[in-house]
C-alpha positions, 0 to 999 in steps of 0.5 A: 477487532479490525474494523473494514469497509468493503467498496466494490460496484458489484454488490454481489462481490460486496456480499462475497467479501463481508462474508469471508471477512465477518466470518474471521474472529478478528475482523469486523466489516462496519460498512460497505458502499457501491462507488467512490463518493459514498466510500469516502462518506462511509469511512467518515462516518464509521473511522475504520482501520482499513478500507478495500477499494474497488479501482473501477466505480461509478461517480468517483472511481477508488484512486480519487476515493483513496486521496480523499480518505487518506488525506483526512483520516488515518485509515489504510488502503488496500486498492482491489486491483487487475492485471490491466490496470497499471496506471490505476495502480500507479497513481495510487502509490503515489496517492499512499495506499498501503497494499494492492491485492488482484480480485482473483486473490485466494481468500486467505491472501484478502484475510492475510492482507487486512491484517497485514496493513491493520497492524501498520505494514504495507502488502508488497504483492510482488505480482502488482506492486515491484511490477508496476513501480519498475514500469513507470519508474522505466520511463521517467528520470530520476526526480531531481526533488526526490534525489535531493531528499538521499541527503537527509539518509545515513549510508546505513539507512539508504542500504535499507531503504535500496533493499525494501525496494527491491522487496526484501523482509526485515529478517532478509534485511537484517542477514544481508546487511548482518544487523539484528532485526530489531536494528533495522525495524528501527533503521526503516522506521527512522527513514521513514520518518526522514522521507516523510513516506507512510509506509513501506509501499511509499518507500519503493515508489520512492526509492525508484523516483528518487533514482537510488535504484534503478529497473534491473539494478 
């Protein structure tokens, strides 16, 4: 069973999201809270596999909430998000949430989303996510520190890394560069490793950061 948390200052909305989750044979939500402070004490005290984050919240809003819980536990974020919430969306990449989804997301996109970042990948929406990176990534230079990093990458594993960024799946990946898939699950994950990203979300935020790619490239 994939164990959730449900956060969101509405309850009505609460309510709504453990009843589609609860209702799937594979889900199970084993909490919920009202504002970021009491998240954070949910996810302690019930360890779930993934928590769904409300950006928007009394007391301690969810991208404070989602530097709290990822730095002291190994569950995974989704942060709850609009389209009016750039900024909000920025600061949670950096903080390493695996995935965002819009509050007016279809409910089979939620249900597709928890098990997508239950089993270790990252929800790259193409509608939030390549967006927002490209909007701040527009408006700063490269990191001078996140450009030293390249070094510790093979040519090959900075060919992948510049197509995640640019959102592409293993198999797109894999016929691009004509490697087995298998071959470049393992590239991505060794360059993962090097970079010290959690995960594929990570890994766009840095690869425009860092300058490997640029908006438009």
């Amino acid at each position: 069973m994939i164990r959730v948390v449900v956060v969101d200052d509405e309850a009505m909305i609460r309510a709504g999201l453990r009843m589609l989750l609860d209702h799937q044979p594979d889900i199970e939500v084993v909490g919920e809270a009202g504002d970021g402070e009491r998240a954070v004490a949910e996810v302690r005290r019930t360890a779930p596999d993934v928590v769904l984050l409300d950006v928007r919240m009394p007391r301690t809003d969810g991208i404070a909430a989602a530097r709290q819980i990822l730095a002291s536990s190994a569950t995974r974020v989704i942060i709850l998000t609009t389209f009016d919430e750039d900024e909000a969306v920025r600061q949670a990449l950096r903080a390493g949430v695996s995935g965002f989804l819009l509050k007016v997301a279809p409910p089979e996109q939620l249900v597709h989303a928890v098990r997508t970042v239950a089993a270790g990948q990252a929800l790259l929406d193409p509608a939030v996510t390549l967006r927002v990176i490209e909007s701040y990534a527009s408006a700063a230079l490269a990191d001078p520190r996140a450009a030293a990093r390249l070094a510790d990458l093979t040519e090959r594993e900075a060919d992948v890394l510049r197509l995640v960024a640019r959102g592409r799946s293993n198999a797109e990946i894999a016929a691009e560069l004509y490697l087995g898939e298998a071959t470049v699950k393992t590239y991505v994950s060794r360059m993962l490793t090097k970079l010290g990203l959690r995960d594929r979300v990570q890994a766009v935020a840095f690869a425009y950061e860092s300058g490997l790619i640029r908006p438009g490239s």
